[in-house]
C-alpha positions in Angstrom: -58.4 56.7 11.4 -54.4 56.6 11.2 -52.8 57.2 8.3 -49.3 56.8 8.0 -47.7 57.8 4.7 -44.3 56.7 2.8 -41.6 59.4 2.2 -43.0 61.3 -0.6 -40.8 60.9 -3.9 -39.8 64.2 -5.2 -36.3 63.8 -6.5 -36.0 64.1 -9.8 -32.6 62.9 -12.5 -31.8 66.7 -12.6 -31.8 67.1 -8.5 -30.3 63.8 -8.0 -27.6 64.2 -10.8 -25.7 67.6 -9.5 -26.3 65.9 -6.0 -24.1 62.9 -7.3 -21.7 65.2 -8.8 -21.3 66.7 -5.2 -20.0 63.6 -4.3 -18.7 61.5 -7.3 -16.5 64.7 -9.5 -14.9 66.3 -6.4 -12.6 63.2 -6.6 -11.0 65.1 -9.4 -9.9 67.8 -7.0 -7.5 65.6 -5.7 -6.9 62.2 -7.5 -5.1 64.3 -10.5 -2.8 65.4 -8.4 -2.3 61.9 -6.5 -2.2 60.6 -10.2 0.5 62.4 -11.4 2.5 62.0 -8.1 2.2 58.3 -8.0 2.9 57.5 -12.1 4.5 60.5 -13.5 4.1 61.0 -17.1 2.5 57.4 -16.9 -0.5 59.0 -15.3 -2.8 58.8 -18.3 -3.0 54.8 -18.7 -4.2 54.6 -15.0 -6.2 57.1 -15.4 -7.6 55.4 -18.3 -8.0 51.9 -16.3 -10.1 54.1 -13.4 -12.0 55.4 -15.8 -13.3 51.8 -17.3 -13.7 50.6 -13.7 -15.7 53.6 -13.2 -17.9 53.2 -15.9 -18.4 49.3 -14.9 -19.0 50.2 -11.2 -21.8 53.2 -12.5 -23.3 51.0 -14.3 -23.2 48.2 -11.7 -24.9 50.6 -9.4 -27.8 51.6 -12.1 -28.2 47.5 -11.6 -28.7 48.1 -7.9 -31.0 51.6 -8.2 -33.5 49.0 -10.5 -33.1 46.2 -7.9 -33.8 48.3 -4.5 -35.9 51.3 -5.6 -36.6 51.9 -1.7 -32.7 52.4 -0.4 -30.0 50.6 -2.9 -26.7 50.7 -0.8 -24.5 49.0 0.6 -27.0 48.7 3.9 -29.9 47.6 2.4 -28.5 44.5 -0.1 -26.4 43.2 2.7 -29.5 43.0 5.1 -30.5 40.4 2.1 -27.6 38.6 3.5 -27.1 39.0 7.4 -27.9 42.0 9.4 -24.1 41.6 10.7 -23.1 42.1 7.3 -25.0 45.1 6.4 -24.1 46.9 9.6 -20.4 46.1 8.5 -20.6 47.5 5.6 -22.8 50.6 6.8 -19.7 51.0 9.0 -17.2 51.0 5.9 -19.0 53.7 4.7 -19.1 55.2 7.6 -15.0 55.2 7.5 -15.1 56.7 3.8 -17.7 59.8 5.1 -14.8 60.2 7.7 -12.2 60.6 5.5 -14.4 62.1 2.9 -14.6 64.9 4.9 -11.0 65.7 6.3 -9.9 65.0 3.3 -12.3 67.5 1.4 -11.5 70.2 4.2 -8.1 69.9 3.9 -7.7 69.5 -0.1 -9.7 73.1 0.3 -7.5 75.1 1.9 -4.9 73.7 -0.2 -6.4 75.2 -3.0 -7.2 78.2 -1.3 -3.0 78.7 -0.3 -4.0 79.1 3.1 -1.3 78.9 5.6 -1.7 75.7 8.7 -4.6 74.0 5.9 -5.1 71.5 8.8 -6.2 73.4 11.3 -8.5 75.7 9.0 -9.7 72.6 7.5 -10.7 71.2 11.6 -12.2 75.1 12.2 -14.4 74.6 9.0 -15.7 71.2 10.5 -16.2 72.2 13.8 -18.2 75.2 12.2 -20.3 73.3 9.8 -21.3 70.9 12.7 -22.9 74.4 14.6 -24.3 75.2 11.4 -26.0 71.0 11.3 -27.4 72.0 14.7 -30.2 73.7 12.6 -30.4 70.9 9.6 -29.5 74.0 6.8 -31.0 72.2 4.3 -30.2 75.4 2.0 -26.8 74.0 2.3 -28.2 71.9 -0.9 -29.1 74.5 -3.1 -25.4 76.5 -2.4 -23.7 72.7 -3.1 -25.9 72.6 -6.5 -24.6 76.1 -7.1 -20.7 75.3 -6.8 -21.4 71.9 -8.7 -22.3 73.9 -11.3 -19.9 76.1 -11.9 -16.9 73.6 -10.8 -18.0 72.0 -13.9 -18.1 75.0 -15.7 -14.6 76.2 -14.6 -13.6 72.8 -15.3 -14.8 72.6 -19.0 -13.3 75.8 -19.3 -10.0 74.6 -18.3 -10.6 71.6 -20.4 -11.5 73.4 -23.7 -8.0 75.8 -23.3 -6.3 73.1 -23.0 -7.2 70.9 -26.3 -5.1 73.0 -28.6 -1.5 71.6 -25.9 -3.0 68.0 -25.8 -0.8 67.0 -28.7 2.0 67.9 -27.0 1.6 65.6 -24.0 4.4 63.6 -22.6 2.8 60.0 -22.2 5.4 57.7 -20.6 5.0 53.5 -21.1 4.5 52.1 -18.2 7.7 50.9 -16.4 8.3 48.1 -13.9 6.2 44.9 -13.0 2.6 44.4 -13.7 2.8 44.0 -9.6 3.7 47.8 -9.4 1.1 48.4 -11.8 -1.4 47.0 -10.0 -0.1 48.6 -6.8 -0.1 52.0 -8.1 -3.5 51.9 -9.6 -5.0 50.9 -6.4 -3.0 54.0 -4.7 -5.4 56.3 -6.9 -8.6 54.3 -7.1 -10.8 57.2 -5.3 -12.6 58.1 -8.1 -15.2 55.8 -7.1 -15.5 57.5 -3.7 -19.7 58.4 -4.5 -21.4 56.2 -6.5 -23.2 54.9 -3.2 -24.8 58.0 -2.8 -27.2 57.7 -5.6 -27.9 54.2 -4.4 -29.1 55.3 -0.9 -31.4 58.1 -3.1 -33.4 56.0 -4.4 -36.4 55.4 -2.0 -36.8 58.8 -2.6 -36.7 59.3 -6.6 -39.5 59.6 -8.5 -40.6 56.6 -10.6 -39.9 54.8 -12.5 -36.7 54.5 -10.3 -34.4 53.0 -12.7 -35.4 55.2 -15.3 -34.7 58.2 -12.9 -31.4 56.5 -11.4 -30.1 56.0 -15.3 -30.6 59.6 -16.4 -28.8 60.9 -12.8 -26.2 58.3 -13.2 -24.7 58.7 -17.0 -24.4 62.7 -17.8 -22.7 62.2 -14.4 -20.1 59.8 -15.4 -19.5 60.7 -18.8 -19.0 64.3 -17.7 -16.0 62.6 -15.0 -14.7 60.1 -17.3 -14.2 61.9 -20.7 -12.7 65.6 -18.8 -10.5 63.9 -16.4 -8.8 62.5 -19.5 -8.9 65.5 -21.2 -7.0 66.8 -17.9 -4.8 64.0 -17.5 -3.2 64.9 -20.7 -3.3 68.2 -20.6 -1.5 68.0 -17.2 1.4 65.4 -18.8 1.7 68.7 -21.3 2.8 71.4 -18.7 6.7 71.6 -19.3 8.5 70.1 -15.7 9.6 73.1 -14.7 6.5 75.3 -14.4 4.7 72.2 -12.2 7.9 72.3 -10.0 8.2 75.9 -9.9 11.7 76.0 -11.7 12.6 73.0 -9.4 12.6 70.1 -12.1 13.1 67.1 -9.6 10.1 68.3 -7.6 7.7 68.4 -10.2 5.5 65.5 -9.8 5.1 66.3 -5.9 4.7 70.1 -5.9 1.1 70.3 -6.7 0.0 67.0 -5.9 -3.1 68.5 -3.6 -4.3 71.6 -6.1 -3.2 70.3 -9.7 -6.5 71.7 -10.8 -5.4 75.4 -10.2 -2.2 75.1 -11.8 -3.8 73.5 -14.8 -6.1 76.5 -14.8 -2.9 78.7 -14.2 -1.1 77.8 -17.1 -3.9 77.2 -19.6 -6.2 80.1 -19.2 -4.1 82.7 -16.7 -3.7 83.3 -12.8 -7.0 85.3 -12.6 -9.1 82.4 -13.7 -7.3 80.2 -11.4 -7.8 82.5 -8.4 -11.6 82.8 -8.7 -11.6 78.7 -10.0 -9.3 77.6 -6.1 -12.4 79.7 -4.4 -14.9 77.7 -6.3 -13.4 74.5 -6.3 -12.9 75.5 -2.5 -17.0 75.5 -2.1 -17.4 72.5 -4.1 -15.0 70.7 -1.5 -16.7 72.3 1.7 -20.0 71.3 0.1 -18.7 67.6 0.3 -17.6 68.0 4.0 -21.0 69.0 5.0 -22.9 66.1 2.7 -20.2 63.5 4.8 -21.4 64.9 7.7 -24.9 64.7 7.4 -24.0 61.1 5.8 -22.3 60.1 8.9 -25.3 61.3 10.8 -27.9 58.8 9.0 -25.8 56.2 8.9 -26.1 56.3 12.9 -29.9 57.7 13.0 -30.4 54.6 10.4 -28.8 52.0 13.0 -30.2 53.3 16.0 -33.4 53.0 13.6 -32.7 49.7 13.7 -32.1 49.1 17.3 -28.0 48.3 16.2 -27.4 51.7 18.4 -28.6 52.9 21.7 -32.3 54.8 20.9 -30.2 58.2 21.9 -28.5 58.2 19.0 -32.0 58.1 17.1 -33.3 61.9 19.5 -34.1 64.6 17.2 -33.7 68.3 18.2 -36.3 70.7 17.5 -34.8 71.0 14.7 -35.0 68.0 13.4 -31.3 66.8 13.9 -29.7 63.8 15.8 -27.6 65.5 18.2 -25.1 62.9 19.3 -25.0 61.2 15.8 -24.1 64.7 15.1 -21.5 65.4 17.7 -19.8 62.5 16.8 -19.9 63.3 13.0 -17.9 66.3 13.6 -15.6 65.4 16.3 -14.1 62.3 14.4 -13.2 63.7 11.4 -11.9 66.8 13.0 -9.3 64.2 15.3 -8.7 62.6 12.2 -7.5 65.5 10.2 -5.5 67.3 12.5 -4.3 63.8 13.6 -3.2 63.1 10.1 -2.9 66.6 8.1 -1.5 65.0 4.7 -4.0 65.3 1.6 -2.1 61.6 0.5 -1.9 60.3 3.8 -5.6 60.6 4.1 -6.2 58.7 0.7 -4.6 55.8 2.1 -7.2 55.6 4.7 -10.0 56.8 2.0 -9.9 54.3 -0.2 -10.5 51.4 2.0 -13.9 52.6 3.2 -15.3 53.1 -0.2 -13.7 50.2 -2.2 -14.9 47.6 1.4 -18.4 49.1 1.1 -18.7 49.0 -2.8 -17.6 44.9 -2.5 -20.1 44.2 0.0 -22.8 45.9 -1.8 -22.0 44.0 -5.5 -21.1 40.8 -3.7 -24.6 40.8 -1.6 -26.6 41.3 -5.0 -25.0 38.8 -7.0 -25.2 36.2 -4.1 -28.7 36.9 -3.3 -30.0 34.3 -5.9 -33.6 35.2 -5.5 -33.2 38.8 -7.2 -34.3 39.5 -10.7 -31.1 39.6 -12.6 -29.9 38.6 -16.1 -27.3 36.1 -16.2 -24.7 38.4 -18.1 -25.3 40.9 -15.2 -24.8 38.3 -12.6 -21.6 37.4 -14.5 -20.3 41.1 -14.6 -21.4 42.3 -11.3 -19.6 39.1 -9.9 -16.3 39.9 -11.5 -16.6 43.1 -10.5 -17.5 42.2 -6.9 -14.1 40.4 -6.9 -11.8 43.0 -8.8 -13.0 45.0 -5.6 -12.8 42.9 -3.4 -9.2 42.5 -4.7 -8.3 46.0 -4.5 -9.4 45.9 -1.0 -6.7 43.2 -0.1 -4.1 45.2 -1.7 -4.5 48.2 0.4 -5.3 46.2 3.4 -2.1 44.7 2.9 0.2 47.5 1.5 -1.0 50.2 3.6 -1.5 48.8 7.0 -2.4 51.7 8.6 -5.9 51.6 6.7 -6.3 48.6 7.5 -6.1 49.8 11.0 -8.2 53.0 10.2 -10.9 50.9 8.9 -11.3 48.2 11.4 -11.0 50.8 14.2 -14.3 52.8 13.0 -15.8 49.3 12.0 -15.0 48.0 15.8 -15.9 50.6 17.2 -19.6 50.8 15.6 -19.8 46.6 16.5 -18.9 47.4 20.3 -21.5 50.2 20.0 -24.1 47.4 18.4 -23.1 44.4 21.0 -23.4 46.9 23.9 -26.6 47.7 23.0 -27.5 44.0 22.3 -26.3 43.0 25.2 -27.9 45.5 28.1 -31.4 44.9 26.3 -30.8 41.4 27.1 -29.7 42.0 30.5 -33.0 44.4 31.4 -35.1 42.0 30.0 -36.9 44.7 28.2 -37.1 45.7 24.2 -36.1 49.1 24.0 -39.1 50.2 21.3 -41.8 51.6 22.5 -44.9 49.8 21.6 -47.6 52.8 21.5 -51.1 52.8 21.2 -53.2 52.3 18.7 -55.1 55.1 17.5 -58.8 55.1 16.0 -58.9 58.8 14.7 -62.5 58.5 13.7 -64.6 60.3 15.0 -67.5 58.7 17.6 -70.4 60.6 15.9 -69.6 59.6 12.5 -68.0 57.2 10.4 -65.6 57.8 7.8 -66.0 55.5 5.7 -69.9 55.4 5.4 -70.0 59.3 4.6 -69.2 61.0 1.4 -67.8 64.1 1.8 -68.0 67.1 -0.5 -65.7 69.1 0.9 -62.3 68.0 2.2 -59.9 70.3 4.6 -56.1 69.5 5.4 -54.5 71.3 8.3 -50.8 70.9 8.9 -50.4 70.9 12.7 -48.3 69.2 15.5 -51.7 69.7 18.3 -51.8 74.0 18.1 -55.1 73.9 20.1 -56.3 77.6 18.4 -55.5 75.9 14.9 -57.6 72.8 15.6 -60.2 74.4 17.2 -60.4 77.3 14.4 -60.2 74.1 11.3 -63.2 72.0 13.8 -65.5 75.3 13.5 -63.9 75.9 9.7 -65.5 72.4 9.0 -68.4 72.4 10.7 -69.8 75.6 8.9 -69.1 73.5 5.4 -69.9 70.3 6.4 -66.3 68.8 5.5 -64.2 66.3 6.6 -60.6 67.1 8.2 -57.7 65.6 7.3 -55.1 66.9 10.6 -51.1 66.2 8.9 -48.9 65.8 11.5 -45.1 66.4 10.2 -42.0 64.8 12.2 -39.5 67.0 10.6 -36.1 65.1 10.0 -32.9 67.1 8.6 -30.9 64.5 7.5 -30.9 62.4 4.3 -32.7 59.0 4.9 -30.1 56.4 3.4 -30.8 52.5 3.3 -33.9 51.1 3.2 -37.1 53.4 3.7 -38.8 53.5 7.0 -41.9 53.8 7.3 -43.5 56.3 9.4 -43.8 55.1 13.0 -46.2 57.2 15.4 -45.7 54.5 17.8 -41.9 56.2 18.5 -43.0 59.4 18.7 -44.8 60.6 22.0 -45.8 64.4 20.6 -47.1 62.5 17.9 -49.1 60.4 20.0 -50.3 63.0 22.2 -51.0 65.6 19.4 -53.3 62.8 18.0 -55.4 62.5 21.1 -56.3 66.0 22.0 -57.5 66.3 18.3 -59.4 63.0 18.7 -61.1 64.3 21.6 -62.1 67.6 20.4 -63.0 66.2 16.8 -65.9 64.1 19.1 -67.0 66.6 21.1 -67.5 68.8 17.7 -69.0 65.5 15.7 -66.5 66.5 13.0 -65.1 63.7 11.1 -61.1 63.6 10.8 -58.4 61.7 9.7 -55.0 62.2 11.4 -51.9 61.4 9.1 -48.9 60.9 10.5 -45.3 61.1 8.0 -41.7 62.1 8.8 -40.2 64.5 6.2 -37.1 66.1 5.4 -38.9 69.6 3.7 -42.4 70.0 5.1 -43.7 72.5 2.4 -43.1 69.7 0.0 -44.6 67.4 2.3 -47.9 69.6 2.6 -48.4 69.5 -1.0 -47.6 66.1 -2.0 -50.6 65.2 1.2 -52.9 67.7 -0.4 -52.7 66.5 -4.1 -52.8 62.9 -3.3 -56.1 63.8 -0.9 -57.7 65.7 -3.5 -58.1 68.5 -0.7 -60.7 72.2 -1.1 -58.5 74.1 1.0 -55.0 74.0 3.0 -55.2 75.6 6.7 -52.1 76.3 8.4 -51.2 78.4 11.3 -48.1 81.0 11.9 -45.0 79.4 12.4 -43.2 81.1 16.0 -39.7 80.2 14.4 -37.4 83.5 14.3 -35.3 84.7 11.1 -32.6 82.5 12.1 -34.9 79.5 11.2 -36.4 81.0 8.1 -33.3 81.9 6.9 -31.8 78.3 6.8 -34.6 75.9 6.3 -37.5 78.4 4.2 -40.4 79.8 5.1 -42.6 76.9 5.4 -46.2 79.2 4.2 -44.5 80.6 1.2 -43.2 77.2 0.0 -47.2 75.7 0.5 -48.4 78.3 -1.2 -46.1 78.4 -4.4 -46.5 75.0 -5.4 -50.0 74.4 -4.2 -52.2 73.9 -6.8 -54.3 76.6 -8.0 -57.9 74.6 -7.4 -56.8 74.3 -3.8 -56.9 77.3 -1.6 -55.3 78.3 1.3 -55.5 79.6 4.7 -53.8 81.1 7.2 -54.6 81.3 10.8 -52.7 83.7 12.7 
C-alpha cells in the first residue's frame, strides 16, 4: 500500500519568530538612515505613521495565517481569485527577494567600511549561490544566531540612548500634505517581511493561528517600540558629529549605516565595531533567505506547471539548480547595475507594497472566507492604503515601475511560453505514473494485526532492504519502507502534497522493494514524503506509526555534506523516542 504523507509541522512560535525577524527587523539596518535623509529632524512622525501601518499590516497578516493555515501568502489567496493573479503577485515578490538581497549585500559592506561595497556585495552573492548548491540548511541556525544578538546590540544601543532622548530635535512637519505623503512612501520598507510568516504557515504547528500570533507580535513590538526609541535618539546626535564636522551634510552622511554611528556616539567605537560585524551577518543572513526565497517561488510555479518542469529538477542535493542560477545571477546584475543603498529602495518598495495589496485585496474579496465584518472593513482599507502607496511610487519613481514590470514580464513570458509549447505538442508535461499496490501478494495488510512494527528509511539500498525483509521475518513484523525526497528550499504558498507520480527513483525504489517484499511474504507499506530535514522527517513517521524499532543504513555522503546539512543518524537518534530503538546497518 502507498502512503503519501503531508509536510510534517514542526515549526514552532519561537523558530518561526527569529525567522521573521531575519526578514521583518533588518529593515532597520537601513530605513533609519533613509528616514533621516528623506525628513530631517522630521523623521520621527514618519517614523511613527510606519509604525501604525506596521502594526495594522502584522495584524492583517495574523488574519491571513488563521485563514490559510496551509501556505498564507500572497500566492495562495490570489489563486482564490485567478491563477493569473496569484502568479502576478508571486512575481512581485519575486521583484522584492531581488532587491531584498542586493540591497542587504550592499547595506553590509556599508556597515562593514569596506571599500567598492558593490562589488563585495556581488562576490558575497555569487558565493552564497555555491554555497545553495548544497541546500546549507545550517545557514538557519547561524541567521538565528545574528538575529539574536542584532537585537541584543540593538537594545543595547537603545537603553544608552534613553538618558539623550530628551534632548531630541523633533522638527514639525513642513510643506504640503502631498510631500508628506510622498516622503512617507519613500521610506515605507519596514514592511519588507511580513509575507514570510504567511508562506510558514503550512508548516507550523497547530493550532496555526495560535502559533502565527505568538511569532508575529514579540516580533513587531520588538520593531515598532525600538525603532522609535532610535528615531529619537538619532534626531539627538548634535549635526556635526552625523556629518563629520560638515554640518550641511549631515542628514546624507550616514544614510546606509545610521545604526553604527548611533552605536558610536552612545556607547563608544568599540561597540560599534563588533555591532557593523554583527549587523553585517544579520544582513548576509537576509541575502541568503532571498535567495532561497527566489528559488521556491520558481520551484513553486514550475510546481504548478506556470514554468518549464526544468526549473522544478532537484540536485542530489536537493536544490533546484536553474531556479538557483537565476536566483543569484539577477540580483548580482542588479546590484552592480545599480550600486546605491537608496537607489535600490526605490525599486524595493514596489515589490513588497504590489504583493502585500494583492494578498489583502484577494482575502477581503473572496466573500466565501470566514471573516468578521470589522475585519473585512479593516483589511479592505488597508488593501487600498496599499494599493495607494503602490500608485505613488509607480508614479514618482518610474524607474520601479520599470524594475517591477520587467521581473513581472519576464516571469509571464516564462508562464505563456510554457503554456503555449504544451499546447503546441499536444502533450501535458506531468508525468502520470503508476499506481502502486505496496502490499504484499502473500498477505494482506489490513486483515493482519501486527505486533511488531519496523520503519526503514531508504531510497531502494538493496543490502538495507534485504537485511530489514530477514530483520522482519525473524519477528514476525510488518515493514513500513520511508522513502525521503529531500528538498532544500523553503516550501512557500500553498502545501503540496507529496507526488510519487513525479518522481521516477521514487517509483523505481518502490518496485524493487515490492518485489522482494513478495518473494519474502513480508508485509510492507512504502511511504512516500518530500522533506526539507530528513532526521525530523524519520521521527515525526515513526511516532505517528507507533514503530518497535528504526533501521537505517550508513549514509556514503563525505564531511562536506555532514558538515552543512547534519548527520542524518545522530539527529534520528537524539530525538527518537526512548521506547523506540534503533538500528544501524552498515
Amino acid at each position: 500500500m502507498l502512503v503519501q504523507g503531508n509536510r510534517p509541522r514542526q515549526l514552532h512560535w519561537y523558530h518561526a519568530g527569529p525567522m521573521l525577524f531575519g526578514d521583518w527587523g533588518t529593515s532597520r539596518l537601513y530605513v533609519l538612515g533613509l528616514c533621516f535623509f528623506h525628513a530631517g529632524h522630521a523623521s520621527f512622525w514618519f517614523m511613527l505613521a510606519m509604525s501604525c501601518l506596521l502594526v495594522a499590516v502584522g495584524w492583517a497578516y495574523s488574519v491571513i495565517c488563521r485563514l490559510y493555515p496551509d501556505g498564507g501568502g500572497v500566492y495562495s489567496s490570489a489563486r482564490h481569485k485567478s491563477q493569473s493573479l496569484a502568479v502576478f503577485g508571486a512575481l512581485l515578490l519575486g521583484a522584492d527577494y531581488v532587491v531584498t538581497a542586493a540591497l542587504s549585500a550592499l547595506d553590509a559592506f556599508h556597515y562593514l567600511n569596506l571599500p567598492y561595497p558593490a562589488v563585495w556585495a556581488a562576490l558575497s552573492i555569487a558565493l552564497l549561490g555555491v554555497l545553495n548548491i548544497f541546500g546549507p540548511t545550517k545557514a538557519g541556525a547561524a541567521a538565528l544566531v545574528a538575529a539574536v544578538l542584532t537585537v541584543i546590540f540593538s537594545l543595547v544601543i537603545g537603553m544608552a540612548a534613553v538618558p539623550s532622548l530628551s534632548h531630541s530635535h523633533v522638527s514639525v512637519l513642513s510643506g504640503s500634505p502631498v510631500s508628506w505623503w510622498t516622503q512617507f512612501t519613500g521610506i515605507i520598507l519596514a514592511i519588507s517581511g511580513v509575507e514570510a510568516v504567511a508562506n510558514m504557515t503550512g508548516i507550523m504547528v497547530e493550532p496555526v493561528e495560535k502559533t502565527a500570533r505568538r511569532a508575529i507580535w514579540p516580533v513587531l513590538i520588538e520593531i515598532v517600540i525600538l525603532n522609535l526609541i532610535l528615531t529619537l535618539a538619532m534626531s539627538a546626535i548634535p549635526l556635526e558629529y552625523l556629518g563629520d564636522g560638515n554640518v550641511e551634510n549631515a542628514y546624507s552622511a550616514h544614510r546606509d549605516d545610521m545604526l553604527r554611528v548611533l552605536a558610536s556616539y552612545y556607547v563608544g567605537p568599540t561597540f560599534a565595531a563588533v555591532a557593523s560585524v554583527v549587523f553585517a551577518l544579520l544582513l548576509l543572513s537576509a541575502v541568503n533567505t532571498a535567495v532561497t526565497d527566489l528559488v521556491s517561488i520558481q520551484y513553486m510555479m514550475a510546481r504548478d506547471r506556470e514554468l518549464p518542469q526544468s526549473f522544478a529538477g532537484l540536485n542530489k542535493w536537493g536544490m533546484p539548480l536553474i531556479p538557483l542560477a537565476v536566483s543569484v545571477l539577477v540580483p548580482l546584475v542588479t546590484v552592480i547595475a545599480v550600486p546605491d543603498v537608496g537607489n535600490l529602495a526605490d525599486l524595493y518598495a514596489i515589490g513588497v507594497v504590489g504583493a502585500v495589496a494583492v494578498n489583502l485585496g484577494s482575502c477581503v474579496t473572496t466573500l466565501s472566507l470566514p471573516l468578521k465584518k470589522w475585519e473585512r472593513t479593516i483589511m479592505t482599507f488597508l488593501a487600498v492604503l496599499m494599493t495607494a502607496v503602490w500608485i505613488t511610487i509607480a508614479y514618482e519613481k518610474p524607474h520601479a515601475l520599470v524594475f517591477a514590470l520587467g521581473i513581472v514580464a519576464t516571469g509571464l513570458t516564462a508562464r505563456w511560453l510554457t503554456h503555449h509549447r504544451e499546447a503546441i505538442g499536444g502533450t501535458v508535461t506531468s508525468v502520470v505514473g503508476r499506481i502502486i499496490d505496496m502490499t504484499s501478494s502473500s498477505t494482506s495488510i489490513e486483515a493482519v494485526s501486527h505486533s511488531t512494527r519496523f520503519l526503514v528509511a531508504t531510497q531502494g539500498s538493496p543490502k538495507l532492504v534485504a537485511f530489514s525483509l530477514e530483520q522482519a521475518k525473524s519477528f514476525h513484523a510488518e515493514v513500513l519502507f520511508l522513502y525521503v525526497r529531500h528538498i532544500a528550499i523553503p516550501m512557500i504558498g500553498p502545501a503540496h502534497k507529496p507526488d510519487i507520480a513525479n518522481d521516477p527513483d521514487a517509483q523505481k525504489a518502490a518496485q524493487y522493494i515490492q518485489e522482494q517484499a513478495a518473494t519474502a511474504g513480508v508485509p510492507i507499506r512504502f511511504l512516500y514524503t518530500v522533506a526539507d530535514n530528513i532526521a525530523e522527517t524519520i521521527v515525526d513517521f515513526a511516532v505517528t506509526y507507533g514503530v518497535n524499532q528504526v533501521i537505517i543504513g550508513t549514509t556514503k555522503r563525505g564531511a562536506l555534506w555532514r558538515t552543512m546539512k547534519g548527520d542524518v543518524i545522530q539527529g534520528v537518534a537524539q530525538h527518537l523516542p526512548d521506547r523506540t530503538q534503533l538500528l544501524i546497518h552498515a
